[in-house]
Each structure stands twice: as structure tokens, then as C-alpha cells.
Biopython code that builds the backbone (N, CA, C, O; Angstrom):
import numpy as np
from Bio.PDB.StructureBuilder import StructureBuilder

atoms = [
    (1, "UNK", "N", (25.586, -6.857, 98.066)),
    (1, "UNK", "CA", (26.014, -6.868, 99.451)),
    (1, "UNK", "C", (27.190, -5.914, 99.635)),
    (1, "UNK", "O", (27.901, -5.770, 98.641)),
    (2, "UNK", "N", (27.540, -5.191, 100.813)),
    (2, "UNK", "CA", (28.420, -4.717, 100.762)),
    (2, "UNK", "C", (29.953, -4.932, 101.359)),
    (2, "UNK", "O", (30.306, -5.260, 102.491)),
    (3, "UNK", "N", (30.531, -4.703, 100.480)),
    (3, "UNK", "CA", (32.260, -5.496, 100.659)),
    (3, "UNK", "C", (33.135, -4.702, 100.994)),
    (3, "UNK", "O", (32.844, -3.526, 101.218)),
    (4, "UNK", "N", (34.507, -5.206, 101.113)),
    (4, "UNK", "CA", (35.220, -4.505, 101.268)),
    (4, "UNK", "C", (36.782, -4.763, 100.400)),
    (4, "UNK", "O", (37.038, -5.924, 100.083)),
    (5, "UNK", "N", (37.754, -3.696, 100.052)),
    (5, "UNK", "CA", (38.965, -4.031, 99.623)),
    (5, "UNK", "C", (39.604, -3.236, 99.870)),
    (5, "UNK", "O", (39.188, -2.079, 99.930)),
    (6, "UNK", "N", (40.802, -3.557, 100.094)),
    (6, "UNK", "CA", (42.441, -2.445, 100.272)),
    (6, "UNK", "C", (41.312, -1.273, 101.441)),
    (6, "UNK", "O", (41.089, -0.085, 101.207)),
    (7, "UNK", "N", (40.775, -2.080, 102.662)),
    (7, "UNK", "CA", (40.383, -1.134, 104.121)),
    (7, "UNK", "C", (38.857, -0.272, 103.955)),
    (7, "UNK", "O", (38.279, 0.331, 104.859)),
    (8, "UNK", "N", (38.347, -0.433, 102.325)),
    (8, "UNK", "CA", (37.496, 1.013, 101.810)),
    (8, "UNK", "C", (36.332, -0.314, 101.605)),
    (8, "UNK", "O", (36.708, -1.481, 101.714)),
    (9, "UNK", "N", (35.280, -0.049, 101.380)),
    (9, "UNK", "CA", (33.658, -0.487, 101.060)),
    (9, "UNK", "C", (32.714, -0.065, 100.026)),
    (9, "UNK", "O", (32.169, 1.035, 100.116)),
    (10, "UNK", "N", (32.511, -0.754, 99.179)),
    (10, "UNK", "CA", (31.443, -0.711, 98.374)),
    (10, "UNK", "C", (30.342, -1.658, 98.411)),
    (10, "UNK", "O", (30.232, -2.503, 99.300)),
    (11, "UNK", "N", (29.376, -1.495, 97.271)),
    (11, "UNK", "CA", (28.559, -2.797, 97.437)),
    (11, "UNK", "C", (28.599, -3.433, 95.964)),
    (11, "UNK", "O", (29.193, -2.906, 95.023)),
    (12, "UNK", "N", (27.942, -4.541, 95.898)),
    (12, "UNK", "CA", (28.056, -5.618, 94.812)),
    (12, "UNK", "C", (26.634, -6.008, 94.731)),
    (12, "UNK", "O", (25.973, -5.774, 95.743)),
    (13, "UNK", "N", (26.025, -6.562, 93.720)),
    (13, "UNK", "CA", (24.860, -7.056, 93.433)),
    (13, "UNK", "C", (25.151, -8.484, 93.565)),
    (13, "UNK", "O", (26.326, -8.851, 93.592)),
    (14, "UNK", "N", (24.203, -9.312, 93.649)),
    (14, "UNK", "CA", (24.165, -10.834, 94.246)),
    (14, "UNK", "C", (25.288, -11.609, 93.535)),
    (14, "UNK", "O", (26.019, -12.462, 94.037)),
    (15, "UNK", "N", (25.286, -11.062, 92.026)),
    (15, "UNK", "CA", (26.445, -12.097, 91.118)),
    (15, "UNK", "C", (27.664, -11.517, 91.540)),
    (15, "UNK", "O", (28.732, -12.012, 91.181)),
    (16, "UNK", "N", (27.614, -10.546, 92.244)),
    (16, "UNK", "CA", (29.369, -10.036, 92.592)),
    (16, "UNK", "C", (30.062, -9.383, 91.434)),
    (16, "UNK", "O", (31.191, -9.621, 91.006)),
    (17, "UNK", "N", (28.743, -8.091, 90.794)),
    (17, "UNK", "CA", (29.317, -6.997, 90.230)),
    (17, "UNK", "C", (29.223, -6.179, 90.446)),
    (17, "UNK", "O", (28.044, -5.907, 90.672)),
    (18, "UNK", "N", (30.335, -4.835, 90.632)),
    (18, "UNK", "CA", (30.491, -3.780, 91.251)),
    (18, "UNK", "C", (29.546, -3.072, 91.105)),
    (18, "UNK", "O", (29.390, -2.760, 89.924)),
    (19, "UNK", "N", (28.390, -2.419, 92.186)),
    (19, "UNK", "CA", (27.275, -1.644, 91.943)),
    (19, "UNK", "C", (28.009, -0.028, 92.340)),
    (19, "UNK", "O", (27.675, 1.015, 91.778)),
    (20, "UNK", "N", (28.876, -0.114, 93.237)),
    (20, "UNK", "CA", (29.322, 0.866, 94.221)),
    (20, "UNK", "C", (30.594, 0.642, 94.166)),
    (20, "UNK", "O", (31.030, -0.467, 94.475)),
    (21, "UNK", "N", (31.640, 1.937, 93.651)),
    (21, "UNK", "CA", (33.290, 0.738, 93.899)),
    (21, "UNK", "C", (33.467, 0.630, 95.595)),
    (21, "UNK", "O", (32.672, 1.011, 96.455)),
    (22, "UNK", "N", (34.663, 0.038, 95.748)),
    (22, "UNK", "CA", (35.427, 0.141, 96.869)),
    (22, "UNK", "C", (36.618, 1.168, 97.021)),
    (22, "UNK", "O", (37.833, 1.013, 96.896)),
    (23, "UNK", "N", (35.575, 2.664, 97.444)),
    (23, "UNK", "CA", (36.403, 3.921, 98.007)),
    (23, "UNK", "C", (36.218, 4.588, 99.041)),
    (23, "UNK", "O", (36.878, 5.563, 99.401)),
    (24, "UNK", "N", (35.085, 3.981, 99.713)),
    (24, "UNK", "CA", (34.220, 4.655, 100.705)),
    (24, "UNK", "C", (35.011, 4.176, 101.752)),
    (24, "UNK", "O", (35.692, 3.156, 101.858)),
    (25, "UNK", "N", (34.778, 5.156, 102.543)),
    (25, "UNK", "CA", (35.054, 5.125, 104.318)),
    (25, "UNK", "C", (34.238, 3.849, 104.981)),
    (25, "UNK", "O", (34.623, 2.729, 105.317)),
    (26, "UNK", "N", (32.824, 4.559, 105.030)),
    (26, "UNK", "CA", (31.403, 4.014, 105.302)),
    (26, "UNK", "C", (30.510, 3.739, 104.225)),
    (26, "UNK", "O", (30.760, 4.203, 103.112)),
    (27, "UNK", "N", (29.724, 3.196, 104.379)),
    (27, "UNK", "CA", (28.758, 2.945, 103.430)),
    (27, "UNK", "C", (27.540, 2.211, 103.975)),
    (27, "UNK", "O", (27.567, 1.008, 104.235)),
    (28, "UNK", "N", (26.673, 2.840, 104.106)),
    (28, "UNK", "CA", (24.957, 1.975, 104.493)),
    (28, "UNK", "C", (23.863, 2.117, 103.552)),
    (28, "UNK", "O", (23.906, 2.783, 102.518)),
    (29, "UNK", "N", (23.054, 1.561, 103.907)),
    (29, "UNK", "CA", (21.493, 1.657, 103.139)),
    (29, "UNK", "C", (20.567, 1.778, 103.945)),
    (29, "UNK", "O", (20.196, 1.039, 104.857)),
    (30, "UNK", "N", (19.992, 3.279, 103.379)),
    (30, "UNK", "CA", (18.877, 3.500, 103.949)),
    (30, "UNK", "C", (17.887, 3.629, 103.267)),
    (30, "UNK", "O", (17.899, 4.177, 102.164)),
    (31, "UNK", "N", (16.283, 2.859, 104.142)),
    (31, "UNK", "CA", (15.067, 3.135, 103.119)),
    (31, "UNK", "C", (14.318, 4.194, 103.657)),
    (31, "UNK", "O", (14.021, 4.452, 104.823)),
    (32, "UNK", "N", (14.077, 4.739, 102.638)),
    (32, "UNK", "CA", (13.652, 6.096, 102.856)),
    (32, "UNK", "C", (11.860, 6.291, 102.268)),
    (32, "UNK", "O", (11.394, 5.807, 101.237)),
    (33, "UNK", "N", (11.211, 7.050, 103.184)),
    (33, "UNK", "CA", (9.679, 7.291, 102.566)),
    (33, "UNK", "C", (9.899, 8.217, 101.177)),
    (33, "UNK", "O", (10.661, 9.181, 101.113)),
    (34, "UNK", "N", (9.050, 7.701, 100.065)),
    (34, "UNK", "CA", (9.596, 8.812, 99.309)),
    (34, "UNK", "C", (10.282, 8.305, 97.902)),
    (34, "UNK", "O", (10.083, 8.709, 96.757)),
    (35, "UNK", "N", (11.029, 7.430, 98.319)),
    (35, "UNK", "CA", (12.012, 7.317, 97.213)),
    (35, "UNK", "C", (12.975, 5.648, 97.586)),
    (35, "UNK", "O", (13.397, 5.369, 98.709)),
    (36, "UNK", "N", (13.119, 4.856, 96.493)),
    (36, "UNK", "CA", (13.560, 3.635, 96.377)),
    (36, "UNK", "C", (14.630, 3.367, 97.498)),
    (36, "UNK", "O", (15.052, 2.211, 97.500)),
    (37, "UNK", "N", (15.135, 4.185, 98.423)),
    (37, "UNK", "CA", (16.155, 3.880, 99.058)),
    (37, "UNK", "C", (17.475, 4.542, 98.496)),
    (37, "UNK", "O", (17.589, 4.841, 97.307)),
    (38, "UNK", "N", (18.266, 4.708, 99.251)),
    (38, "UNK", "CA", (19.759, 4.964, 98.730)),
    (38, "UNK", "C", (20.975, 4.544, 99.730)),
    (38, "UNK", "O", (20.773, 4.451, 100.941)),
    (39, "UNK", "N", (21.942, 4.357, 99.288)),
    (39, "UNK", "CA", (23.468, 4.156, 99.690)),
    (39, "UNK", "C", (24.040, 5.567, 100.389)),
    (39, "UNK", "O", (24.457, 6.409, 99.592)),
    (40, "UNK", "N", (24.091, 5.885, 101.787)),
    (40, "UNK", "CA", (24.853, 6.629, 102.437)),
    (40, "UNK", "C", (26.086, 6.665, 102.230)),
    (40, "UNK", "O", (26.557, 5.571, 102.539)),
    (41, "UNK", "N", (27.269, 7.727, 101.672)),
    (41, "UNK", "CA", (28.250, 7.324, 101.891)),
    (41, "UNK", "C", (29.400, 8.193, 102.330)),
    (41, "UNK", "O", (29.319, 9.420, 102.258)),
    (42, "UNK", "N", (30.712, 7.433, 102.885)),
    (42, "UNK", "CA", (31.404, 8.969, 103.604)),
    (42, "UNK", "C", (32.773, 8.264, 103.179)),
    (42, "UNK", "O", (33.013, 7.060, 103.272)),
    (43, "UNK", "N", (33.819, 9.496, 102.581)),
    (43, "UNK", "CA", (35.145, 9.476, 101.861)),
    (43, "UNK", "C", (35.546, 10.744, 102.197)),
    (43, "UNK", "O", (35.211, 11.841, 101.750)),
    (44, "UNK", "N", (36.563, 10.317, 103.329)),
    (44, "UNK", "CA", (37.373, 11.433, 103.679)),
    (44, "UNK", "C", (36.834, 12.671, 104.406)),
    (44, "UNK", "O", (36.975, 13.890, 104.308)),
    (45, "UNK", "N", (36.002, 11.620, 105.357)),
    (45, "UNK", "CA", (34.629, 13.265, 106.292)),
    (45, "UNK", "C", (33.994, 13.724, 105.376)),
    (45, "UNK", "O", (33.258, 14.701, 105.514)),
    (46, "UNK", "N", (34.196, 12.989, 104.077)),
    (46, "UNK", "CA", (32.922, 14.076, 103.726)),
    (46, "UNK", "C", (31.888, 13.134, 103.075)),
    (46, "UNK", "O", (32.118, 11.942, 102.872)),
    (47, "UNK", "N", (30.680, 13.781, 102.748)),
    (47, "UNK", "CA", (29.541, 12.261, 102.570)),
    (47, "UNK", "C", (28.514, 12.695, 101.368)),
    (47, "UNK", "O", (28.505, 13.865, 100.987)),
    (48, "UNK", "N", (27.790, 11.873, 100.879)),
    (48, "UNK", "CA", (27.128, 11.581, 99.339)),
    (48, "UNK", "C", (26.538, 10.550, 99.349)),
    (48, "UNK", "O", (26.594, 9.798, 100.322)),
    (49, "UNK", "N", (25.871, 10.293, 98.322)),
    (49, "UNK", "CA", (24.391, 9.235, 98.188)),
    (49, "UNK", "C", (24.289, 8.914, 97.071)),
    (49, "UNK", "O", (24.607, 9.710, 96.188)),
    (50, "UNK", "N", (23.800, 7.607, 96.761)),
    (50, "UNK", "CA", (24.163, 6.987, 95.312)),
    (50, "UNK", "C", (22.669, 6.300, 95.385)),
    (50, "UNK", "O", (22.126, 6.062, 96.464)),
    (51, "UNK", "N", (22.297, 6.119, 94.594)),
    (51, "UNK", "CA", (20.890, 5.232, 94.532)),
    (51, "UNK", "C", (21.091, 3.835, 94.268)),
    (51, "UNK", "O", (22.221, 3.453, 93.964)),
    (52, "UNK", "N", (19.929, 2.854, 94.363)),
    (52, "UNK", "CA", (19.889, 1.358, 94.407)),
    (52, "UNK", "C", (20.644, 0.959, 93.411)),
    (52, "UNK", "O", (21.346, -0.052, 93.434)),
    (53, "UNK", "N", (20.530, 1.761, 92.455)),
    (53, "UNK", "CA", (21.716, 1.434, 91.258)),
    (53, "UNK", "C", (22.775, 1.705, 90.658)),
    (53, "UNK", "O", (23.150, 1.602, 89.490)),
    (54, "UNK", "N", (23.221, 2.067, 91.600)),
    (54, "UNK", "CA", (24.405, 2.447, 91.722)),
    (54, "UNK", "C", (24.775, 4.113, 91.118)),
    (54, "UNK", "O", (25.879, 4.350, 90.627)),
    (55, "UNK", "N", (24.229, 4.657, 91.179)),
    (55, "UNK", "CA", (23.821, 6.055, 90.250)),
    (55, "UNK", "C", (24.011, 7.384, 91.327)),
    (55, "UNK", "O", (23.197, 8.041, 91.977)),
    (56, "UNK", "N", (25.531, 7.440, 91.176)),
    (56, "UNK", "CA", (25.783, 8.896, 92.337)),
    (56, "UNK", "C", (24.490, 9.942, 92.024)),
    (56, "UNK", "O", (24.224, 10.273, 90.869)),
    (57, "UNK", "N", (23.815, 10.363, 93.047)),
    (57, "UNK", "CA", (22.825, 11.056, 92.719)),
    (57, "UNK", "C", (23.268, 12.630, 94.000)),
    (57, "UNK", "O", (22.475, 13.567, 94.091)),
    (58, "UNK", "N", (24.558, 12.602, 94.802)),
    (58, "UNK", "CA", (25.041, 13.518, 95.710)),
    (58, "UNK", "C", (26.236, 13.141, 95.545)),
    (58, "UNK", "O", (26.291, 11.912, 95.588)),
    (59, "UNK", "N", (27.614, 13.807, 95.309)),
    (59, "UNK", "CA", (28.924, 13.827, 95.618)),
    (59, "UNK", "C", (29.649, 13.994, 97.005)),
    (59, "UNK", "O", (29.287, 14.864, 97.797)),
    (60, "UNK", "N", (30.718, 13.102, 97.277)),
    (60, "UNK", "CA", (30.477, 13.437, 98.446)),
    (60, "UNK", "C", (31.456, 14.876, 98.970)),
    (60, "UNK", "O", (32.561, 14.717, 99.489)),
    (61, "UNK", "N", (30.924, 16.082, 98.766)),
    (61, "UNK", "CA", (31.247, 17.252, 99.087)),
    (61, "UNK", "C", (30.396, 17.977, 100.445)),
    (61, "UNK", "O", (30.228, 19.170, 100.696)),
    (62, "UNK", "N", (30.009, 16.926, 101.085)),
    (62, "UNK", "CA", (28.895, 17.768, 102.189)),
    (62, "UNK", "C", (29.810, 17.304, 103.714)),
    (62, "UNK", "O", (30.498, 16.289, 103.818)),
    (63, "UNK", "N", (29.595, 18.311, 104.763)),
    (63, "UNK", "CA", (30.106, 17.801, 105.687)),
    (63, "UNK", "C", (29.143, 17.072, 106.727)),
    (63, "UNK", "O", (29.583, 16.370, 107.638)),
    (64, "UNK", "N", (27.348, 17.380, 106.437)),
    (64, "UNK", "CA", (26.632, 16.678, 106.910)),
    (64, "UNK", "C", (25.888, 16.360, 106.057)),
    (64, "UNK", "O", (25.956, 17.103, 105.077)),
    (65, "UNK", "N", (24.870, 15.207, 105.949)),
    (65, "UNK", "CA", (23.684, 15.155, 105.037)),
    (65, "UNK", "C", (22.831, 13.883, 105.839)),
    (65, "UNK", "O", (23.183, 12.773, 106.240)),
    (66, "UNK", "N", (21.759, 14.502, 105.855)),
    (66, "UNK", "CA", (20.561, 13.643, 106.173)),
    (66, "UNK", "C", (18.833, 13.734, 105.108)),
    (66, "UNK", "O", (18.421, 14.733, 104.518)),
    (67, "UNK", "N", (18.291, 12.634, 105.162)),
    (67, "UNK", "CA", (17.645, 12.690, 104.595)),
    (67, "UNK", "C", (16.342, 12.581, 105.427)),
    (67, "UNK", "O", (16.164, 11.970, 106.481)),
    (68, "UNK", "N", (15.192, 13.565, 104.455)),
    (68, "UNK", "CA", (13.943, 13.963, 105.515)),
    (68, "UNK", "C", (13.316, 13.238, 105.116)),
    (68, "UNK", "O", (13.127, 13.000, 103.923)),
    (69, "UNK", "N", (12.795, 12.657, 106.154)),
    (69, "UNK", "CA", (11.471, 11.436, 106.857)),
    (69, "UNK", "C", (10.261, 11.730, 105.856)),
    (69, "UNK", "O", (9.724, 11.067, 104.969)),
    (70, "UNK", "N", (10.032, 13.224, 106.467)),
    (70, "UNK", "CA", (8.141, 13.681, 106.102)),
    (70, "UNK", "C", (8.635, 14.472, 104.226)),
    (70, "UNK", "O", (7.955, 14.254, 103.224)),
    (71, "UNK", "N", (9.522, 15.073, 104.235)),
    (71, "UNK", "CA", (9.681, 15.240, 102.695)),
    (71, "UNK", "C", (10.142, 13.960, 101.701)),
    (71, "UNK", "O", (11.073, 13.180, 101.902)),
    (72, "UNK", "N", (9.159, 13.988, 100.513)),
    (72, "UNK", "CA", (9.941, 12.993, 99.711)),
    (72, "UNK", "C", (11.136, 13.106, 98.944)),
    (72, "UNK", "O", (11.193, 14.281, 98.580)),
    (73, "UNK", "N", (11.960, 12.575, 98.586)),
    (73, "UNK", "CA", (12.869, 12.779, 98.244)),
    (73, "UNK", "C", (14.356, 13.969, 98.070)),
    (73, "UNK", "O", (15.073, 14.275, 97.117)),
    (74, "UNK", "N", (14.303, 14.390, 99.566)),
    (74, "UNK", "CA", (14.624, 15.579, 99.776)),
    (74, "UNK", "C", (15.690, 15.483, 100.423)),
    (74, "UNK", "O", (15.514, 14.441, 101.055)),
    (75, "UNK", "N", (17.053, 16.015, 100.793)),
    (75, "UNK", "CA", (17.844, 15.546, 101.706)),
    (75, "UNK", "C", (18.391, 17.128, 102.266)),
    (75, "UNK", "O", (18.303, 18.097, 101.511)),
    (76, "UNK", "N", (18.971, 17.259, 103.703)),
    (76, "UNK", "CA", (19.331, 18.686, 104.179)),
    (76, "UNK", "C", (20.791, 18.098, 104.375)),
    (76, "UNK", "O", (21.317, 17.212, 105.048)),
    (77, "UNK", "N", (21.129, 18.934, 103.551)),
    (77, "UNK", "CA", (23.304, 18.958, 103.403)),
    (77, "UNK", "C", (23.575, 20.118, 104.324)),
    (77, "UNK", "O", (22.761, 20.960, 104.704)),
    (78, "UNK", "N", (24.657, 20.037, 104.573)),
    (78, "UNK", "CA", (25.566, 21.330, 105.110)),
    (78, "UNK", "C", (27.430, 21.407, 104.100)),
    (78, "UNK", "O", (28.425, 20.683, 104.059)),
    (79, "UNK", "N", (27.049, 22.569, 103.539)),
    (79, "UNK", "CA", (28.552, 22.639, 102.873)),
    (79, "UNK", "C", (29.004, 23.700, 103.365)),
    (79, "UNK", "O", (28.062, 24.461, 103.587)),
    (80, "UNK", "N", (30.061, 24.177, 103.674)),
    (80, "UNK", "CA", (30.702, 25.477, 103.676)),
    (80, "UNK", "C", (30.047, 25.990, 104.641)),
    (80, "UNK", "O", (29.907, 27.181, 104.366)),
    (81, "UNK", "N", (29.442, 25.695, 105.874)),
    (81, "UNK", "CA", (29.235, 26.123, 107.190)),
    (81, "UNK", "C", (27.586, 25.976, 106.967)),
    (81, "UNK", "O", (26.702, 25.782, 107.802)),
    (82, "UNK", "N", (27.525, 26.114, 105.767)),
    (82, "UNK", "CA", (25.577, 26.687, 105.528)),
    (82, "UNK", "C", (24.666, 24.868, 105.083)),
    (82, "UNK", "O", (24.882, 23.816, 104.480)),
    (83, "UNK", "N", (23.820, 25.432, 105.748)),
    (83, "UNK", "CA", (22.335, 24.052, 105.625)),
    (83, "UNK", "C", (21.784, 24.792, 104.550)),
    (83, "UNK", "O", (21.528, 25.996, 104.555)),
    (84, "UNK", "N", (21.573, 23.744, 103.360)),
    (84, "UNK", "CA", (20.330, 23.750, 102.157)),
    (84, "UNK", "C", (19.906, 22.500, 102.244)),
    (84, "UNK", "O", (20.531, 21.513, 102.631)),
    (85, "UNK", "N", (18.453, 22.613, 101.740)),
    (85, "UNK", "CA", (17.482, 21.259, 101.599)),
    (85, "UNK", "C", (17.942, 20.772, 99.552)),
    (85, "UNK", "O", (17.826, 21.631, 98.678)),
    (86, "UNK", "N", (18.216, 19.937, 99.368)),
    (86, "UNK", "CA", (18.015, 19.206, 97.875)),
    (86, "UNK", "C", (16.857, 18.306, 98.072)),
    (86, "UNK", "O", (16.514, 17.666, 99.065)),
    (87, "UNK", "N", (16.353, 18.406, 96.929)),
    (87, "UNK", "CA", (15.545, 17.398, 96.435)),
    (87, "UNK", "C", (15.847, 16.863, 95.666)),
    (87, "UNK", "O", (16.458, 17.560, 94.856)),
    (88, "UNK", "N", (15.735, 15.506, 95.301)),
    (88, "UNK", "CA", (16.025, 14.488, 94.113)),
    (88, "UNK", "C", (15.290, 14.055, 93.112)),
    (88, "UNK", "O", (14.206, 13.491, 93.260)),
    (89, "UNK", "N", (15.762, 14.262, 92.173)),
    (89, "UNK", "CA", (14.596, 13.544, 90.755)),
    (89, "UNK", "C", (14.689, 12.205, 90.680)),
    (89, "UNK", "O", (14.469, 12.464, 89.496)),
    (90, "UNK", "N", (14.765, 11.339, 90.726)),
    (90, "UNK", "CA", (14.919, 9.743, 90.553)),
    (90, "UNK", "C", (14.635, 9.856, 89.171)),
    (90, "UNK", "O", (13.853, 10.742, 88.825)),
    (91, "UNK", "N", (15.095, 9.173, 88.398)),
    (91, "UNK", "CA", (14.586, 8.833, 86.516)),
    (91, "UNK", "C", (15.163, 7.390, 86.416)),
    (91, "UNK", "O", (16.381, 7.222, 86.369)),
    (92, "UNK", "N", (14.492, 6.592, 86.392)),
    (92, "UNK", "CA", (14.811, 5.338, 86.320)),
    (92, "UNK", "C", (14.589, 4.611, 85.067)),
    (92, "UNK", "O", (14.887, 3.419, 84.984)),
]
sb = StructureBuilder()
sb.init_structure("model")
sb.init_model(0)
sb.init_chain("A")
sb.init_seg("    ")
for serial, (resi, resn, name, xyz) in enumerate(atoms, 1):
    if name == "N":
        sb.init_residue(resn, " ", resi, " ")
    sb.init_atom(name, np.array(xyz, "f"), 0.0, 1.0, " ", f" {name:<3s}", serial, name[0])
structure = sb.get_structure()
């Protein structure tokens, strides 16, 4: 679930161990076509994505990032003024 401490948000797994710390601004979950879902997250305007298990899989160095619907596992960042598409490997 996701918590909060000292103002910042992470999430916790049901027994209440840290999956995600508490550094984030924001933090949501989104399920995505494609791929198991991931943790949205934003620290300091800037934003990154961690997977169900807690597994930073984006840093948060982007000033936008969304993830595409019709591509699987793919997300369109903006760093440094410029849009690139990533794709993600999941290895579980």
C-alpha cells in the first residue's frame, strides 16, 4: 500500500515492508497493456518508474514520461527539451 513519512511516499507490501522507500513527491500505480504494471513516480519535478517489485526500471531524470497504451512496454520521456520512446525489458 502506499504510505507516507517525513511529507514524501512510498509503497509497502501487505506485511509492511519497504517495496518503494519514502522519497517521492507522488507516487501511483498504473496498469499498463503490455507489461505487469508499474509505480509512477515524481522527486523534485522530475519523474521515473519502478516495477511491481520494487525494481527502479527509469530514474527519475525525465521532465515528462508517459507510458504507451498500443506499444508494449514502451514509455515516451522528455529530457533536456527532446521526446525519446524507451522500451522496457521486464526479467523477472
Amino acid at each position: 500500500s502506499i504510505k507516507t513519512k517525513d511529507n514524501k511516499m512510498g509503497f509497502s507490501d501487505l506485511s509492511g515492508n519497504d517495496i518503494i522507500p519514502c522519497i517521492y513527491d507522488i507516487i501511483c500505480f498504473h496498469e499498463a497493456k503490455g507489461c505487469i504494471g508499474y509505480f509512477g513516480v515524481e522527486k523534485d519535478g522530475k519523474y521515473g518508474a519502478y516495477d511491481i517489485y520494487g525494481k527502479e526500471i527509469l530514474p527519475c531524470i525525465f521532465e515528462e514520461l508517459f507510458y504507451y497504451d498500443d506499444i508494449d512496454n514502451t514509455f515516451k520521456s522528455k529530457a533536456n527539451d527532446k521526446y525519446i520512446s524507451l522500451n522496457i525489458i521486464y526479467k523477472i
